[in-house]
C-alpha positions in Angstrom: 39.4 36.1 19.3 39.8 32.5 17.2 36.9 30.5 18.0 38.1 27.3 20.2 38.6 24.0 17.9 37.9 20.7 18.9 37.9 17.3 16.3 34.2 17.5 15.7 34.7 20.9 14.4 35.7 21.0 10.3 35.8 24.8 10.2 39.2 26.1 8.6 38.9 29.8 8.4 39.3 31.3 12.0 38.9 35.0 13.0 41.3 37.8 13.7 43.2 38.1 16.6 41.6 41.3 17.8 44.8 43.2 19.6 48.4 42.2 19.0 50.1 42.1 22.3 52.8 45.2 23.3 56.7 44.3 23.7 56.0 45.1 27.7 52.9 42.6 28.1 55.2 40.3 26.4 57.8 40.7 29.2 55.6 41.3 31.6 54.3 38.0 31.3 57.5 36.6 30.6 58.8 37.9 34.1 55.9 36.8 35.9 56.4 33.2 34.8 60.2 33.4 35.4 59.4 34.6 39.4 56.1 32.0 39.7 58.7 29.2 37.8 61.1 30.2 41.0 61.8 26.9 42.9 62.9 26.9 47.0 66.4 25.4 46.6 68.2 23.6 49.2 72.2 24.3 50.2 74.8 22.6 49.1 76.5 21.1 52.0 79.2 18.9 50.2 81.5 18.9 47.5 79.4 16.1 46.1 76.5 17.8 45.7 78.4 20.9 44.9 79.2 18.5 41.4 75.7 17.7 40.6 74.6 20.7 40.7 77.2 22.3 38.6 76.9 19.7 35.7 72.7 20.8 36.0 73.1 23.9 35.9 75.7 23.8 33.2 73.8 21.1 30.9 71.4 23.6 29.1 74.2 25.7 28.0 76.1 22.5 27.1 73.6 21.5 24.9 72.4 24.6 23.0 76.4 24.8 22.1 75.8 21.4 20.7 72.8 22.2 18.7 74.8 25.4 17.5 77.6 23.8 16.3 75.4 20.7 14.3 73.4 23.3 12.6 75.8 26.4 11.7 78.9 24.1 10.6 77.7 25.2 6.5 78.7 27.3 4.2 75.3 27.7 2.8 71.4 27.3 3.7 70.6 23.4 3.2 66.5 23.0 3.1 66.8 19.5 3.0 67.5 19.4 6.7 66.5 23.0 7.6 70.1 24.3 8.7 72.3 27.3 7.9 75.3 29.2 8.8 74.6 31.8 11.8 72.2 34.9 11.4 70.4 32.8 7.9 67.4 30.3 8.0 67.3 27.2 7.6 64.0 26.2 6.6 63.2 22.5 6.1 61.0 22.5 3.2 59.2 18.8 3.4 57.8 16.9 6.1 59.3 14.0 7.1 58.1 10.2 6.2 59.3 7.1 7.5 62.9 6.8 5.6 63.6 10.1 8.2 65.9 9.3 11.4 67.4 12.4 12.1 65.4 13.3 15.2 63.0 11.2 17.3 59.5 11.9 18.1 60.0 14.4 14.6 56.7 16.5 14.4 54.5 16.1 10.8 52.3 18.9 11.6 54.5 22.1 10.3 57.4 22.8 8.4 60.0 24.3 10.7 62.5 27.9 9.8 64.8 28.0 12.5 67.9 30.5 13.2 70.8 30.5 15.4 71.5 34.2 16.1 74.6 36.2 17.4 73.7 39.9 17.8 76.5 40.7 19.6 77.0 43.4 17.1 74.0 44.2 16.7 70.0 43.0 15.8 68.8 40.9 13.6 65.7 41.6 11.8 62.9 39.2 11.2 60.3 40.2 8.4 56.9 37.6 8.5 54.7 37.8 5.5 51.2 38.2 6.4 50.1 34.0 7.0 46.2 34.0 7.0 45.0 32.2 9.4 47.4 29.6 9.2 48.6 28.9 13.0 52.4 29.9 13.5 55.1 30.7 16.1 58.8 31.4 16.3 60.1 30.9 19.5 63.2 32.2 20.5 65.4 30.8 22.9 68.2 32.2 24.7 71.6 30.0 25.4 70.2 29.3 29.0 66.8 28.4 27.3 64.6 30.3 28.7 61.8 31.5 25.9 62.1 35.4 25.9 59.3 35.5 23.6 57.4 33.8 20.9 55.5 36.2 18.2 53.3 34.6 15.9 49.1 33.3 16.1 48.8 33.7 20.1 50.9 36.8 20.7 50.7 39.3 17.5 47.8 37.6 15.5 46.4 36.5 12.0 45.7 38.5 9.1 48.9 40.8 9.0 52.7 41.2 8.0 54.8 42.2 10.4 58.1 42.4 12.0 60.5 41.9 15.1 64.0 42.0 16.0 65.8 40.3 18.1 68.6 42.3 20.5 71.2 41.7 22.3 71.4 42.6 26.2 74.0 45.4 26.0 72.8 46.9 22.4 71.9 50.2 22.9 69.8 52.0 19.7 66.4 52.6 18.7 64.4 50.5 16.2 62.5 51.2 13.2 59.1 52.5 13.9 56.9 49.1 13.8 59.3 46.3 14.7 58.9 44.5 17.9 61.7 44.2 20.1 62.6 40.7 22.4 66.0 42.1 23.9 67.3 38.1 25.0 69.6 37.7 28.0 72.5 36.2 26.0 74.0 37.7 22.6 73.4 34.0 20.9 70.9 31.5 21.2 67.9 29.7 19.2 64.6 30.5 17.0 62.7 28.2 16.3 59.7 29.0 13.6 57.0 26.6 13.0 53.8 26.9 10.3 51.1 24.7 10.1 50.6 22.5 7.4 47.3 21.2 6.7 48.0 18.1 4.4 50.3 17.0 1.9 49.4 19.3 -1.0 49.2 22.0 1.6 53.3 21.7 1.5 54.1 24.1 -1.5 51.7 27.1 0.1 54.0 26.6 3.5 57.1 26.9 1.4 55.7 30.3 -0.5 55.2 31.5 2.6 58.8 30.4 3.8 60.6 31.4 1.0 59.1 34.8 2.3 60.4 35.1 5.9 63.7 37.2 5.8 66.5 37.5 8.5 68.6 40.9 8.0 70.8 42.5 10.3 69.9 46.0 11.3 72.3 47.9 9.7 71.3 46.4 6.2 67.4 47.4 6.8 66.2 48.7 3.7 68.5 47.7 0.8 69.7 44.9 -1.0 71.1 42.0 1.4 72.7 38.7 -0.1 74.6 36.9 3.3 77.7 35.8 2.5 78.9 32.0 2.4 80.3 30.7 6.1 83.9 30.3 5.3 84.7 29.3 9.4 83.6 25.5 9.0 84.9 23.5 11.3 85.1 19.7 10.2 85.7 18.8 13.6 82.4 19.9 15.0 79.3 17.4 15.6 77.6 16.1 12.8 74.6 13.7 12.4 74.5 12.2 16.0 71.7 13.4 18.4 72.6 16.0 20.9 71.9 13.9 23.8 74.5 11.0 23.0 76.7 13.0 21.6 76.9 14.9 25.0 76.8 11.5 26.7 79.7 10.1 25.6 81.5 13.1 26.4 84.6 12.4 29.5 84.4 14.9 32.3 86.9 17.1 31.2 85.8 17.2 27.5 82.3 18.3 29.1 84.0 21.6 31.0 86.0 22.2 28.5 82.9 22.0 25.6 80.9 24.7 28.5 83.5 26.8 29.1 83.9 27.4 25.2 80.1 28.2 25.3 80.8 29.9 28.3 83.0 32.7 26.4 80.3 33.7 24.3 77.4 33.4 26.6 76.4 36.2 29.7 75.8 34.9 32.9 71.5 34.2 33.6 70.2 36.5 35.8 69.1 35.1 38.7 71.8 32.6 39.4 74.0 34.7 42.2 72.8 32.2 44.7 73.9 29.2 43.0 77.0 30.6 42.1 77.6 31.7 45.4 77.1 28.3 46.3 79.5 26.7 44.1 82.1 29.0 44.5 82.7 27.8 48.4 83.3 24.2 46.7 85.7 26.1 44.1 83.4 26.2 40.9 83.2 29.4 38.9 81.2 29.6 35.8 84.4 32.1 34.7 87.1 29.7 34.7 88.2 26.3 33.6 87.6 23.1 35.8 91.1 21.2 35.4 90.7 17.6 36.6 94.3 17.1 36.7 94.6 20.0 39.1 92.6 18.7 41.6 93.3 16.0 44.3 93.1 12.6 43.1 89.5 12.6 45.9 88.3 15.5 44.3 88.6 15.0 41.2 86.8 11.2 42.0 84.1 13.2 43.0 83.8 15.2 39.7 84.4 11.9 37.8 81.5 10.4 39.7 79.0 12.9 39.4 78.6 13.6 35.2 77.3 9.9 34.8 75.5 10.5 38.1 73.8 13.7 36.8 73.1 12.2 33.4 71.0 9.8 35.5 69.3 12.4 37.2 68.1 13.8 33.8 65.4 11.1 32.9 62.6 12.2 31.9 60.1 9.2 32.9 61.9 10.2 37.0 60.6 13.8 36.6 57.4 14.0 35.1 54.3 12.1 36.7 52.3 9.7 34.6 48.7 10.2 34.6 46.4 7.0 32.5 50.0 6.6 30.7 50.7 10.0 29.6 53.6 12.2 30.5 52.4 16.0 29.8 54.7 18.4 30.9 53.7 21.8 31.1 55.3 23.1 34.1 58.1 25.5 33.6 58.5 24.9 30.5 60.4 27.5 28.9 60.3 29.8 31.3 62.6 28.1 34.2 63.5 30.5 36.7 65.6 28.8 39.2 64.4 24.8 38.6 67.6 23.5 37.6 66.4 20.4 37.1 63.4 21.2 35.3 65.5 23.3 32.9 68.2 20.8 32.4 65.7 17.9 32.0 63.7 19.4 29.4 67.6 20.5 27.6 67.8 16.7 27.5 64.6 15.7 26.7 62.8 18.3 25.0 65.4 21.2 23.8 63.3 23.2 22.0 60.1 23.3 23.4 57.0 25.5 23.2 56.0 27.7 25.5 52.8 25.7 27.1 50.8 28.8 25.5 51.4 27.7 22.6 51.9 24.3 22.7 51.7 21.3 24.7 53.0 18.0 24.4 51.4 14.8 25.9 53.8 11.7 25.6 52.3 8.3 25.8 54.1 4.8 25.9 51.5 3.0 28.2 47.7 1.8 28.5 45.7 3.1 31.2 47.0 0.2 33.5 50.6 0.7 32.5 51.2 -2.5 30.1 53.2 -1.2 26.7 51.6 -0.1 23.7 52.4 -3.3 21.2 52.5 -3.4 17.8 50.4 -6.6 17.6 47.8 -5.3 19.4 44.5 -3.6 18.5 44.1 0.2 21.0 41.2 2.4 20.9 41.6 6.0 22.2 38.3 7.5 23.1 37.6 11.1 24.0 34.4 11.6 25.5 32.4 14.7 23.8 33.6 16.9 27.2 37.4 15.4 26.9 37.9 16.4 23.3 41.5 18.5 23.7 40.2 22.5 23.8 42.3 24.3 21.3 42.5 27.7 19.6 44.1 26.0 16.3 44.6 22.3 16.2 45.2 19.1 17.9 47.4 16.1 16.2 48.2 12.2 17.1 51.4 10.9 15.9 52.3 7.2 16.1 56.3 6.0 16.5 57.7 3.0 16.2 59.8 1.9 19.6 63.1 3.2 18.8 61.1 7.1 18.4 61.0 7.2 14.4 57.9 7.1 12.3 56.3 3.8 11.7 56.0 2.6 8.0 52.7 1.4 6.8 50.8 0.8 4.0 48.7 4.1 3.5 51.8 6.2 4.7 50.1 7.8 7.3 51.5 9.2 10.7 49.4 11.1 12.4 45.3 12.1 12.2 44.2 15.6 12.7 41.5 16.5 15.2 39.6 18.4 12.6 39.8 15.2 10.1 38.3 13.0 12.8 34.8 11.3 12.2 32.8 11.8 15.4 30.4 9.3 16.5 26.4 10.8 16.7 27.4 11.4 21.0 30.1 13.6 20.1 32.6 11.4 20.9 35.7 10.5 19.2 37.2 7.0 18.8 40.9 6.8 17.3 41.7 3.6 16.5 45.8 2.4 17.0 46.6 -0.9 15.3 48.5 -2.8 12.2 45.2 -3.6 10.3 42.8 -1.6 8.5 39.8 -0.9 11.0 37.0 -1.1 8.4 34.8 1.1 6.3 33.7 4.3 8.7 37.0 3.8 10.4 39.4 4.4 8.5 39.7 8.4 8.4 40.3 7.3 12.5 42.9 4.7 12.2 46.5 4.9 13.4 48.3 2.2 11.8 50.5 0.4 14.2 54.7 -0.3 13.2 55.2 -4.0 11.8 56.6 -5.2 15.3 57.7 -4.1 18.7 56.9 -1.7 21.0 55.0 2.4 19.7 54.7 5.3 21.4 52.7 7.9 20.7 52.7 12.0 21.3 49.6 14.3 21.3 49.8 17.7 20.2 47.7 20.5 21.5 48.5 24.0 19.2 47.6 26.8 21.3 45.6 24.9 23.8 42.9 26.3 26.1 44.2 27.8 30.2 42.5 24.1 31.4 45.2 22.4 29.5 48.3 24.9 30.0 47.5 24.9 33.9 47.9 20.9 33.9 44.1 20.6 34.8 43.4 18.4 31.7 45.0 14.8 31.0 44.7 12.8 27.9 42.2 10.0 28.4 44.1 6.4 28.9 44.3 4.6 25.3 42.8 1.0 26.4 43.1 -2.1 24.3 40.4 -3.0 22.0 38.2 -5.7 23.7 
């Protein structure tokens, strides 16, 4: 196994993964967290609640069918911005700076290669060129957003090539000897790829090795494959707004009318007879249109009602406890089972998100007693030599400015690195969060604060230790600098 990395280590290299995980482990443990993720769930007693529930359950769906649509709607591959046409990858080929506002809370520790699949015909091949012992993980979501499975560091190892496909639920065939199967519940949905990058002049080894990741469908395995152009472009589809407000500002009908488009092309989740038996007594069917106009002018009150409602339900700061001002959730995460909430809060929130096994995500806005982090004032984060985050690859700090966008400054730094950290002679790590320089001795620790307002910060654990994935480890409070 990798050796565990905390910030006082400096060690790069990191040993082989011994034993690449089988296709059945893989599900095994994907089943297991889907049935330990399953969630008591009361009746629905009322046409009211019969609402809220369907827009939860639906909201997922909604918004992987926004996400779609904003990053297929091209004819051809754009690196810039990491998008392409169905079945090709987009890989983003530069991390971002602070001149970059398409997507808050944006990471600077990889470049991303990301794919929206159909393989409703048939599979699509994935081809990963052997990536050292650079960390790395492609996580493939179906349109429900449950994480079928996640090959890369953690699951198949370091050191070695190798491939996958992914497969639809009805396909029936036989792979190539030596590529890994994830058969997904739904014939479309998401992968997300992510590589680490080490530093700035790391960026052009990231791309070689980007430039080298292949998608082919199965029936062009083995000779010469040049996708075609997307000719079906649809100028009328979503472009440049964030999912979230995009769906916001959607009316009650446009909303059923957007799932039941995404409906059409998407299987029913396993699981779900319950609910739907639910719904149906309140006259909800995931199989046909919800007219508004149809329905009484009470009724249809009560399905006007309940979409801002259910938007409200879908905060984030409501659903995940703070702990010393951090939010970490790890819970669920990916693998939902029947927490509708969950699953529809973190489609809000945090589409997209790892598996805790390979990464977890601790969002702070507040000091230990719960005042705002300010960009006028001086914070110290301090990890005791025992509190220093326990990770099989690497840890990261990222600073952003109140609106969620990195914060300009005058080095043009966003983040610090665990392994970059100086430790003090106890062990002990001090990052320090504020507008001015901290000194000589400081300053590979310093965070440099926006010019004004309010920051936030997120702290990101690659491939952290059971302790954190379980939720028995919490960030330590950042505290003001006395």
């Amino acid at each position: 196994m990798r050796p565990r990395h905390n910030g006082a280590s400096r060690t790069t290299r990191r040993t082989v993964l011994g034993v690449a995980i089988t296709v059945m482990a893989l599900l095994w443990t994907i089943v297991c967290s889907s049935a330990a993720a399953a969630t008591p769930r009361l009746p629905i007693t009322s046409l009211d609640e019969a609402a809220t529930a369907a827009y939860t359950y639906t909201y997922p769906l909604v918004s992987m069918e926004v996400t779609r649509r904003q990053n297929t709607n091209v004819p051809v591959p754009i690196p810039a911005i990491g998008i392409a046409p169905t079945n090709q990858l987009g890989s983003k080929d530069n991390l971002p700076d602070a001149s970059f506002k398409g997507v808050v809370r944006t990471n600077v520790d990889t470049l991303y290669t990301s794919m929206l699949y159909d393989v409703a015909a048939e599979p699509i091949v994935i081809s990963v060129p052997d990536m050292g012992d650079r960390y790395h993980v492609f996580s493939i979501m179906d349109m429900w957003t449950d994480t079928t499975a996640a090959p890369g560091s953690r699951t198949v190892g370091d050191g070695q090539a190798y491939r996958f496909a992914i497969v639809g639920p009805n396909w029936k065939g036989t792979l190539p000897a030596g590529i890994r199967e994830y058969r997904m519940a739904t014939d479309t949905g998401w992968m997300i790829g992510r590589i680490q990058v080490n530093e700035p002049n790391d960026i052009p080894a990231v791309q070689g090795l980007q430039r080298q990741l292949s998608a082919v469908p199965l029936s062009s395995l083995g000779r010469p494959y040049l996708p075609l152009p997307n000719t079906d472009l649809h100028p009328e589809w979503p472009r440049n707004v964030k999912v979230g407000d995009y769906i916001a500002a959607l009316s009650p009908q446009e909303y059923w009318d957007l799932y039941y488009e995404a409906r059409s092309h998407t299987q029913t989740r396993p699981g779900d007879e319950e609910l739907l038996a639910d719904l149906a007594r309140y006259g909800w069917s995931p199989n046909h249109r919800l007219d508004l106009a149809s329905l009484s002018a009470a009724d249809r009150a009560v399905w006007t009602k309940a979409w801002p409602a259910t938007r409200g339900r879908l905060d984030f700061a409501n659903t995940t406890p703070q702990v010393d001002g951090w939010r970490t959730p790890v819970e669920n995460i990916g693998a939902y089972g029947t927490d509708y909430l969950a699953r529809a809060v973190t489609a809000a929130r945090l589409l997209g998100a790892n598996l805790p096994e390979d990464a977890v995500y601790a969002m702070g806005e507040n000091t230990g007693d719960g005042r705002p982090l300010r960009a006028d004032q001086n914070y110290v984060l301090h990890f005791d030599k025992d509190q220093v985050p326990d990770v099989r690859a690497f840890w990261s700090l990222t600073l952003y400015d109140e609106q969620g966008y990195l914060a300009a400054n005058p080095i043009n730094r966003y983040a610090v690195r665990g392994e970059r950290l100086r430790t003090n002679p106890d062990g002990s790590i001090d990052i320090y969060i504020q507008r001015e320089n901290p000194g000589s001795g400081r300053e590979s620790n310093w965070l440099p604060m926006p010019a004004d307002g309010q920051a936030s910060l997120v702290l990101r654990l690659y491939w952290p230790s059971e302790q954190i994935v379980d939720g028995n480890w919490n960030p330590p409070a950042v505290t003001r600098a006395g």
